[in-house]
N, CA, C and O atoms as a printed pandas DataFrame, in Angstrom:
     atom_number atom_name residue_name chain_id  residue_number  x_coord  y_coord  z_coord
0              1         N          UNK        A               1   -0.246  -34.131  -47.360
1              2        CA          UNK        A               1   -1.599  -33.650  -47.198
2              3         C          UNK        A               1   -2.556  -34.659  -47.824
3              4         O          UNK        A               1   -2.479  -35.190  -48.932
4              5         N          UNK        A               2   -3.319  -34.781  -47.031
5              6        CA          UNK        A               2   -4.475  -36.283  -47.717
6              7         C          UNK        A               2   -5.795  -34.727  -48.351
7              8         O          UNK        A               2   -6.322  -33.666  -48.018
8              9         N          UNK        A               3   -5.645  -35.867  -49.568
9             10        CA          UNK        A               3   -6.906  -35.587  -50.747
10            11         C          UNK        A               3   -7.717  -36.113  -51.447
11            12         O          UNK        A               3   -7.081  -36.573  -52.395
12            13         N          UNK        A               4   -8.867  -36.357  -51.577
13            14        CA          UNK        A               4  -10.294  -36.722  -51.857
14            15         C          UNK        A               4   -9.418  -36.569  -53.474
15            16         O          UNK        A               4   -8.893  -35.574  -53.973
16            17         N          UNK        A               5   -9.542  -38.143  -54.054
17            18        CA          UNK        A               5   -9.267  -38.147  -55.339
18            19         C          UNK        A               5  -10.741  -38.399  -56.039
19            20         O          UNK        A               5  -10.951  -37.852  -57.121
20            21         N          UNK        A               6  -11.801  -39.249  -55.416
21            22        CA          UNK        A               6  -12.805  -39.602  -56.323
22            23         C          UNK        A               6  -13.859  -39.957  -55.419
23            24         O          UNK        A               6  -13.788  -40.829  -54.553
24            25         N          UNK        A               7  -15.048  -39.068  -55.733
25            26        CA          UNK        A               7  -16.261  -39.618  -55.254
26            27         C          UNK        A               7  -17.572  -40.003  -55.883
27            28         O          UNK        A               7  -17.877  -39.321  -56.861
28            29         N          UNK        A               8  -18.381  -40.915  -55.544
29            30        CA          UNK        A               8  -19.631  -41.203  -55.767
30            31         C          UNK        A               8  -20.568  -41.338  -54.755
31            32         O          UNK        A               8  -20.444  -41.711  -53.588
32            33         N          UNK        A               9  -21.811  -40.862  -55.587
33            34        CA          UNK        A               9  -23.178  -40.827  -54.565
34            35         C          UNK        A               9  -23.133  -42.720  -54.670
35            36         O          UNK        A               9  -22.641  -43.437  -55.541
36            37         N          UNK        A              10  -23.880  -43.083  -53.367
37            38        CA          UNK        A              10  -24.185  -44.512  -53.089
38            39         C          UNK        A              10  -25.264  -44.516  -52.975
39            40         O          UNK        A              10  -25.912  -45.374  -53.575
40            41         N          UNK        A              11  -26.070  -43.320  -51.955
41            42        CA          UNK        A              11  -27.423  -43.704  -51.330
42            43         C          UNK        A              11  -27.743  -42.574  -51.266
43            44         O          UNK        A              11  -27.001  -41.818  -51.895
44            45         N          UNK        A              12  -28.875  -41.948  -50.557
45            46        CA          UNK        A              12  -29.824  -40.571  -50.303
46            47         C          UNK        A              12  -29.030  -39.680  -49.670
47            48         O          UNK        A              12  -29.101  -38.487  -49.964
48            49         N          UNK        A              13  -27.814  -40.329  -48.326
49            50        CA          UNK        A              13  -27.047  -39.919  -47.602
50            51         C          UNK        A              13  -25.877  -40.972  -47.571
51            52         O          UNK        A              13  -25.930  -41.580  -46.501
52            53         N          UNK        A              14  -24.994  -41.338  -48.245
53            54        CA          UNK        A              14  -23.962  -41.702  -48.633
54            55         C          UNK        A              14  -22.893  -41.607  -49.941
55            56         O          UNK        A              14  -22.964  -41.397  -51.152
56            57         N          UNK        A              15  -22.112  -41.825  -49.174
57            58        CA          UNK        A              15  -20.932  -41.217  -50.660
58            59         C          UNK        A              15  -19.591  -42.249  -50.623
59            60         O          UNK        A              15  -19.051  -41.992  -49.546
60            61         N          UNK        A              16  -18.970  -43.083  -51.167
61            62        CA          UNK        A              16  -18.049  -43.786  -51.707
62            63         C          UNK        A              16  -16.871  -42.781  -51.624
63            64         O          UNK        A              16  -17.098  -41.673  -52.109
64            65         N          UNK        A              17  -15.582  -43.011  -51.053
65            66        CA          UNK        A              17  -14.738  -42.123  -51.468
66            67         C          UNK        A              17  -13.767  -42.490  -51.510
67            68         O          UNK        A              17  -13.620  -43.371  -50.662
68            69         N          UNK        A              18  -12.639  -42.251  -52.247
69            70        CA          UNK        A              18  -10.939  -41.912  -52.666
70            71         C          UNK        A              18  -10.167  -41.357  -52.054
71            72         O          UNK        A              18  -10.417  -40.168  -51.856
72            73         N          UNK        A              19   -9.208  -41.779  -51.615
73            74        CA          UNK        A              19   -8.330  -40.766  -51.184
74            75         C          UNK        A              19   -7.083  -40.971  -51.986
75            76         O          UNK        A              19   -6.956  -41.726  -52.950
76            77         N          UNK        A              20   -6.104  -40.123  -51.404
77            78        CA          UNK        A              20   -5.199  -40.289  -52.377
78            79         C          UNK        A              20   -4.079  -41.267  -52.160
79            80         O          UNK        A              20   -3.220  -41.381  -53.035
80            81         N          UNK        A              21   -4.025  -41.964  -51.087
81            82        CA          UNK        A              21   -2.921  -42.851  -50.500
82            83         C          UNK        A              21   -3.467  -44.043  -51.111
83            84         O          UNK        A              21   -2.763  -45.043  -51.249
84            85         N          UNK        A              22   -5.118  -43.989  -51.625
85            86        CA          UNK        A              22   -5.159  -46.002  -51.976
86            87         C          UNK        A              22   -6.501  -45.980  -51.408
87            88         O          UNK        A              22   -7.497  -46.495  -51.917
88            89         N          UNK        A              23   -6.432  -45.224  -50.111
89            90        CA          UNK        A              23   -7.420  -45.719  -49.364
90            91         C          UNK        A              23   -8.977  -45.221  -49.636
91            92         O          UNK        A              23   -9.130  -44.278  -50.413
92            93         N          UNK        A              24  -10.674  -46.111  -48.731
93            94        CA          UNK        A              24  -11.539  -45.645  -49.931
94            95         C          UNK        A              24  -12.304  -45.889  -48.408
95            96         O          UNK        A              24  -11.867  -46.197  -47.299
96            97         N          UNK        A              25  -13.267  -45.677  -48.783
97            98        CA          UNK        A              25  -14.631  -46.129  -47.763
98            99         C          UNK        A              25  -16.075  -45.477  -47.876
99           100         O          UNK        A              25  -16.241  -44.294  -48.172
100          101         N          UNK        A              26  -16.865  -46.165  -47.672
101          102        CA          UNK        A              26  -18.589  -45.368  -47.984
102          103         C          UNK        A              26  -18.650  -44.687  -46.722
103          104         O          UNK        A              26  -18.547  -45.195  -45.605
104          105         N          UNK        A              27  -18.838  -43.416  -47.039
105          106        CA          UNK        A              27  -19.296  -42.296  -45.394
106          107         C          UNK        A              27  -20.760  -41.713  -45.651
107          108         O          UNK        A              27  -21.235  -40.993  -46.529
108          109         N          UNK        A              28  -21.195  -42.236  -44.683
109          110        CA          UNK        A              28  -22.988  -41.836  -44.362
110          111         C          UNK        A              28  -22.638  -40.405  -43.923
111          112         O          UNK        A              28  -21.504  -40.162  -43.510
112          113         N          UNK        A              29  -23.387  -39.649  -43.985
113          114        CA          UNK        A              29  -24.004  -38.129  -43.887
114          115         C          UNK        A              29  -24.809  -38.226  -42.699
115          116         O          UNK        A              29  -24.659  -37.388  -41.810
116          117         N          UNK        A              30  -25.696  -39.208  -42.580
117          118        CA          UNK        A              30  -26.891  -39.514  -41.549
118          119         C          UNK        A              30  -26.519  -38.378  -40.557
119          120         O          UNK        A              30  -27.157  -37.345  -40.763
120          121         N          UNK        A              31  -25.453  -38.321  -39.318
121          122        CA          UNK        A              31  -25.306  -37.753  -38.826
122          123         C          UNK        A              31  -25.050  -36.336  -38.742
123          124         O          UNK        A              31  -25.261  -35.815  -37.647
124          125         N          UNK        A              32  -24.717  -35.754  -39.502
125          126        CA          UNK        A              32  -24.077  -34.167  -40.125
126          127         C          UNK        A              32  -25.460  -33.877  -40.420
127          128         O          UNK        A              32  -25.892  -32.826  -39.947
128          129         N          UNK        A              33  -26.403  -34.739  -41.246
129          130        CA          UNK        A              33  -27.412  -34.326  -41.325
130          131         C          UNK        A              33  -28.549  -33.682  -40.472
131          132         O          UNK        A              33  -29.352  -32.751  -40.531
132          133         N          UNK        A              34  -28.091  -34.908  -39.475
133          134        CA          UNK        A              34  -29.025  -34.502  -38.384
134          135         C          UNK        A              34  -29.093  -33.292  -37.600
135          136         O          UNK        A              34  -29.951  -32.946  -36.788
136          137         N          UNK        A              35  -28.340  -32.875  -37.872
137          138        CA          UNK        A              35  -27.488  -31.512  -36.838
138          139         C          UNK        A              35  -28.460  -30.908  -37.161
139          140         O          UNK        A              35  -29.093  -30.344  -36.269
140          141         N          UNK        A              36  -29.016  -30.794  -38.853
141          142        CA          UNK        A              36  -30.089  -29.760  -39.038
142          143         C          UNK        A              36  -29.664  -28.084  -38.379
143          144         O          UNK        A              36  -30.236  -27.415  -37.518
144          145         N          UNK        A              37  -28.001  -27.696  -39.487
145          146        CA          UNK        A              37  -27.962  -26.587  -39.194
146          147         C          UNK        A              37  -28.048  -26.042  -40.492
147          148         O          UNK        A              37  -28.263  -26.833  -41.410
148          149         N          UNK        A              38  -27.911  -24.747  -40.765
149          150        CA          UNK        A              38  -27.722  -23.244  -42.177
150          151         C          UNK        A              38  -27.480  -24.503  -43.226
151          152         O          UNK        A              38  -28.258  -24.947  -44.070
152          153         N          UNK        A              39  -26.050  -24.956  -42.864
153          154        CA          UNK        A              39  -25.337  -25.181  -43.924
154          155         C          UNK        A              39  -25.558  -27.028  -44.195
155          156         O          UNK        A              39  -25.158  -27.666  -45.169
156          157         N          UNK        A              40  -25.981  -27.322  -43.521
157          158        CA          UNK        A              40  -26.126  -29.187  -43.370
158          159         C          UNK        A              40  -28.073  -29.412  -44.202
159          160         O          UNK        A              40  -28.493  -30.188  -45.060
160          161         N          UNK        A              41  -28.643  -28.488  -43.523
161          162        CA          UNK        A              41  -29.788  -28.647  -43.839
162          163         C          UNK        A              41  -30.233  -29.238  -45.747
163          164         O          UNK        A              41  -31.066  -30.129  -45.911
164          165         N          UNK        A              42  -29.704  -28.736  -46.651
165          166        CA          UNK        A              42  -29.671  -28.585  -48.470
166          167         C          UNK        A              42  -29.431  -30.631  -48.214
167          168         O          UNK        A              42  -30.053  -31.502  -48.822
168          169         N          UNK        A              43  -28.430  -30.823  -47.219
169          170        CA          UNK        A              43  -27.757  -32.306  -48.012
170          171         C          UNK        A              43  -28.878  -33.052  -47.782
171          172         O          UNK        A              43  -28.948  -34.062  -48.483
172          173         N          UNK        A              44  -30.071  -32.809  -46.766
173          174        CA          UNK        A              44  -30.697  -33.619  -46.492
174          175         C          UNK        A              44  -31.907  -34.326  -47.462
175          176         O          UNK        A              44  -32.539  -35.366  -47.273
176          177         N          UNK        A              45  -31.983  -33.219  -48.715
177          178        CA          UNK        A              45  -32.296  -33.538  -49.964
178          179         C          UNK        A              45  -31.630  -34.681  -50.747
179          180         O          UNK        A              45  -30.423  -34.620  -50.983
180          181         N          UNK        A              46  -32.232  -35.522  -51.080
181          182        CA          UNK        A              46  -31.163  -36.427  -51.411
182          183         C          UNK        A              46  -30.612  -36.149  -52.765
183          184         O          UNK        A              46  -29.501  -36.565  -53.093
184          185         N          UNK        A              47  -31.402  -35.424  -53.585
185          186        CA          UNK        A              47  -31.068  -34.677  -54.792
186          187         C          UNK        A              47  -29.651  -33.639  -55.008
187          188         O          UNK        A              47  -28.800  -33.550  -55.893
188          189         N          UNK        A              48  -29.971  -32.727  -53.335
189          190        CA          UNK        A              48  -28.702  -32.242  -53.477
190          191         C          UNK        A              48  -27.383  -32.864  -52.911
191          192         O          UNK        A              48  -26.258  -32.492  -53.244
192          193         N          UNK        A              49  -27.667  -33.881  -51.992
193          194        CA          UNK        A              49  -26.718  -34.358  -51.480
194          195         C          UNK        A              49  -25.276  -34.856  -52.279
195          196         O          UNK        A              49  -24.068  -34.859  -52.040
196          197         N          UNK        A              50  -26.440  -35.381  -53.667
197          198        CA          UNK        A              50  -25.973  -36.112  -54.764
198          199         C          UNK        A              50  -24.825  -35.751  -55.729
199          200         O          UNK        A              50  -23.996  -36.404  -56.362
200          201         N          UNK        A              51  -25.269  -33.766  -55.507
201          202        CA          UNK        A              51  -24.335  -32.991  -56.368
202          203         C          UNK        A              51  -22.945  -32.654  -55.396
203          204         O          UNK        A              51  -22.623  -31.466  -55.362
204          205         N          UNK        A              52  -22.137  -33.586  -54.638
205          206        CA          UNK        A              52  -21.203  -33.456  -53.760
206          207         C          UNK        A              52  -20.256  -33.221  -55.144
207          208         O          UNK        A              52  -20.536  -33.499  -56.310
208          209         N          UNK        A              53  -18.993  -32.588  -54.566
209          210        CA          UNK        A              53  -17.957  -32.273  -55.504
210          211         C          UNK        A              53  -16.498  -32.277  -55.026
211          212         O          UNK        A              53  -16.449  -31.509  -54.065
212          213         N          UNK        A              54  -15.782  -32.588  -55.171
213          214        CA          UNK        A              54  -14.232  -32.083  -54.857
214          215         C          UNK        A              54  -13.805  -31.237  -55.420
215          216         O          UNK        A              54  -13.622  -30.971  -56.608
216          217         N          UNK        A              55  -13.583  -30.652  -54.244
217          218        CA          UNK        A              55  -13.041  -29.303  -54.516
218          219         C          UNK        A              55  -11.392  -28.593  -53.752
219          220         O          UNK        A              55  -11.367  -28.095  -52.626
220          221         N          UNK        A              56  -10.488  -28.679  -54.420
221          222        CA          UNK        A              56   -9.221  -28.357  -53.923
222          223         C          UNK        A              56   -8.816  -29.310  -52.990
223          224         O          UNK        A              56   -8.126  -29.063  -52.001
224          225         N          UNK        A              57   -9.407  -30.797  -53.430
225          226        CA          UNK        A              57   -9.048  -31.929  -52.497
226          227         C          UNK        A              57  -10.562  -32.221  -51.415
227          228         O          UNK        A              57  -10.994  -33.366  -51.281
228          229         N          UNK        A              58  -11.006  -31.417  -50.950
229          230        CA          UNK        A              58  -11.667  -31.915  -50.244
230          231         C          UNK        A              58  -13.333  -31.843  -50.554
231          232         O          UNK        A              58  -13.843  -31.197  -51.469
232          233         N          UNK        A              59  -14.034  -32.656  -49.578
233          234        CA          UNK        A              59  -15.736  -32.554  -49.929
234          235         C          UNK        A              59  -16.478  -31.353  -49.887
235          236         O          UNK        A              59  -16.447  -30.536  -48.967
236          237         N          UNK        A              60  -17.124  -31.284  -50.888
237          238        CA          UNK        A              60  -17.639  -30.020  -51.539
238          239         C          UNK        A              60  -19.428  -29.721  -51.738
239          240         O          UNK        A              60  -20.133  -30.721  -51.869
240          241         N          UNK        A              61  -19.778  -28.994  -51.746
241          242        CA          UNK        A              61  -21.478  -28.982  -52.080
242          243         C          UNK        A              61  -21.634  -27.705  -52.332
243          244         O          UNK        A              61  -21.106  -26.954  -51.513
244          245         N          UNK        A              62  -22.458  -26.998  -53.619
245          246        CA          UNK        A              62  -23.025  -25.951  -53.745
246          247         C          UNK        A              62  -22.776  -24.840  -52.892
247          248         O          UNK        A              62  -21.955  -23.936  -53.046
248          249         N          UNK        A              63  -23.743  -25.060  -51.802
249          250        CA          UNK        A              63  -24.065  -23.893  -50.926
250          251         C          UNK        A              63  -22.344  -23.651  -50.181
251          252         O          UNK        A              63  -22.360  -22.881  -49.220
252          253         N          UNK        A              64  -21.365  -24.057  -50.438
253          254        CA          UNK        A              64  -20.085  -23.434  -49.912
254          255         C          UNK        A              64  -19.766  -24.592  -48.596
255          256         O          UNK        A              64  -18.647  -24.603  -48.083
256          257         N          UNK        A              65  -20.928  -25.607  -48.087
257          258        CA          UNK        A              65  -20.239  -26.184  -47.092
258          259         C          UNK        A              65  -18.877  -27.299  -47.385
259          260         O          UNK        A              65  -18.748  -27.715  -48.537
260          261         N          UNK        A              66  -18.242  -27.592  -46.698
261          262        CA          UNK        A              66  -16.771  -28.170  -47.136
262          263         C          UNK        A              66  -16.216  -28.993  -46.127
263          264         O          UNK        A              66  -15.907  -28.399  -45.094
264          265         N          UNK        A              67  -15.954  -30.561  -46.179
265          266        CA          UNK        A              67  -15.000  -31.128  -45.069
266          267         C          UNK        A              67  -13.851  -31.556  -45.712
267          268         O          UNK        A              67  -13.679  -31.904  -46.881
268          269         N          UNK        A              68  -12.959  -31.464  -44.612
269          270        CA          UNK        A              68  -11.467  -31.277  -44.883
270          271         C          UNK        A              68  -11.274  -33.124  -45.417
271          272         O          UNK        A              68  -11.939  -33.878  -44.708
272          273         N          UNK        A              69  -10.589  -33.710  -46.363
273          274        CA          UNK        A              69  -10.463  -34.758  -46.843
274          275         C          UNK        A              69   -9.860  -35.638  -45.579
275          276         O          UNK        A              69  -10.248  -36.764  -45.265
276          277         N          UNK        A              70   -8.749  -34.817  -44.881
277          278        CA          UNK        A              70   -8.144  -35.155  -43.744
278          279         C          UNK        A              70   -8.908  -35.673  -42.602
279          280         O          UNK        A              70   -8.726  -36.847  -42.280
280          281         N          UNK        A              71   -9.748  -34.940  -41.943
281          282        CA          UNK        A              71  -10.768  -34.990  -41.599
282          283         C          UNK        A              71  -11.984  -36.108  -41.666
283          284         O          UNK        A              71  -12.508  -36.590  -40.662
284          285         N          UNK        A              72  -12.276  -36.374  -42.784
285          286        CA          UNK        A              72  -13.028  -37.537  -43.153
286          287         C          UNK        A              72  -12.325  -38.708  -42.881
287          288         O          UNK        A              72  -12.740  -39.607  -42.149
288          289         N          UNK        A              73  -11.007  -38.696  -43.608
289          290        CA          UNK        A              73   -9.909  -40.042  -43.414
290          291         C          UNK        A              73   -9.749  -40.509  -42.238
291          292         O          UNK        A              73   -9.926  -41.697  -41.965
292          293         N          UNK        A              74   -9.323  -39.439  -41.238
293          294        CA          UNK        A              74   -9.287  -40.024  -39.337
294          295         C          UNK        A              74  -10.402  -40.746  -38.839
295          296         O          UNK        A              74  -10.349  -41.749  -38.127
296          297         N          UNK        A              75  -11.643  -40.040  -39.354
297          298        CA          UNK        A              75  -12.619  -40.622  -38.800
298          299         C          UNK        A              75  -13.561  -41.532  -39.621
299          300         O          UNK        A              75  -14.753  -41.699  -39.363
300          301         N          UNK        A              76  -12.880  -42.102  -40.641
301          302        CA          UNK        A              76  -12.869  -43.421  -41.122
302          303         C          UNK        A              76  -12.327  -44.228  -40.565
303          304         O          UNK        A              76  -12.858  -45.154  -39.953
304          305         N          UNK        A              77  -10.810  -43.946  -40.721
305          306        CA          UNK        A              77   -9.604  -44.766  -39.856
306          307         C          UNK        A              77  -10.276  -44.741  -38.880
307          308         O          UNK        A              77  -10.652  -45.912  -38.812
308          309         N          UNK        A              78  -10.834  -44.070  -37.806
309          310        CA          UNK        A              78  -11.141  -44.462  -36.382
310          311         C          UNK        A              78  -12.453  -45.445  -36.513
311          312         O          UNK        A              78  -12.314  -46.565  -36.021
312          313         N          UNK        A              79  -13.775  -45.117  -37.161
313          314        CA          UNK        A              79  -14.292  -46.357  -36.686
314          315         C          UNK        A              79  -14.475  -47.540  -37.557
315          316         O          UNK        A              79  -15.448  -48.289  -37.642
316          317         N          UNK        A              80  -13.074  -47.564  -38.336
317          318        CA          UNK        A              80  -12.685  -48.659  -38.657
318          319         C          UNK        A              80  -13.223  -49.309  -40.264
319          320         O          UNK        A              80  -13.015  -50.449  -40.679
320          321         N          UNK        A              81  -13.988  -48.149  -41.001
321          322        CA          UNK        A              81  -14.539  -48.116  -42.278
322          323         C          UNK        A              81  -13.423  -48.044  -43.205
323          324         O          UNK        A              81  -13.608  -48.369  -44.378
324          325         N          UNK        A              82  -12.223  -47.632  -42.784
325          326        CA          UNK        A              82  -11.146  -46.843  -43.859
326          327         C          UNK        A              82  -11.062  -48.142  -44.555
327          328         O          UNK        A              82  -11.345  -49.054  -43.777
328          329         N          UNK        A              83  -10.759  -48.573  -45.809
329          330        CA          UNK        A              83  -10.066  -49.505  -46.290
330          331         C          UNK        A              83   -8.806  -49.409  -47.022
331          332         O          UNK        A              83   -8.820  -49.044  -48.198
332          333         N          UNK        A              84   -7.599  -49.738  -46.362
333          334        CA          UNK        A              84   -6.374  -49.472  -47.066
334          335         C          UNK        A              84   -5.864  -50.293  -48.201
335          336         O          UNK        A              84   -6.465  -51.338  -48.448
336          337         N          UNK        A              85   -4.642  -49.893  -49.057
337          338        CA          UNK        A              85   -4.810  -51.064  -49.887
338          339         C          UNK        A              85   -3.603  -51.874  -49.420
339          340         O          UNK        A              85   -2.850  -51.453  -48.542
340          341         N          UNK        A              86   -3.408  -53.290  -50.158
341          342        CA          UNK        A              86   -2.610  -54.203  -49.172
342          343         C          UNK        A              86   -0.898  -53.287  -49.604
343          344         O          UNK        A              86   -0.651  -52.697  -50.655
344          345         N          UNK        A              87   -0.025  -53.450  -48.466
345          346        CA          UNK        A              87    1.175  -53.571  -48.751
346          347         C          UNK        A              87    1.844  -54.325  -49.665
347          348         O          UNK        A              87    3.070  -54.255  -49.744
């Protein structure tokens, strides 16, 4: 099971992240943001965005919204942000 070992705020809408295999990459929000739904709307604060958390492995925020660590990782790995560490 892949898990969000360590994160940091980078930017207004970005976050630095850990996983637990090694691997790391900065993931923009920009988009999730935009959705401008219930639960996306708070991150667009950059104040709250800031208070992201791990929680039982995966990305976390106040108001209860949550992405699966797994989740984030694929779609790093897919457009090619993931950074693994060397063999």
């Amino acid at each position: 099971m892949i898990k969000l070992v360590h994160l940091r705020s980078t930017g207004p809408d970005t976050l630095a992240l850990a996983f637990f295999d090694g691997a790391h990459a900065v993931w923009s929000a920009a988009e999730l943001i935009a959705r401008d739904t219930v639960m996306t709307r708070p991150l667009a604060d950059p104040a709250y965005f800031a208070r992201a958390f791990i929680e039982a492995g995966a990305l976390a925020w106040p108001n209860g919204f949550e992405l699966s660590a797994a989740s984030l990782h694929r779609r790093l790995a897919d457009s090619g942000a993931l950074v693994r560490p060397a063999a």
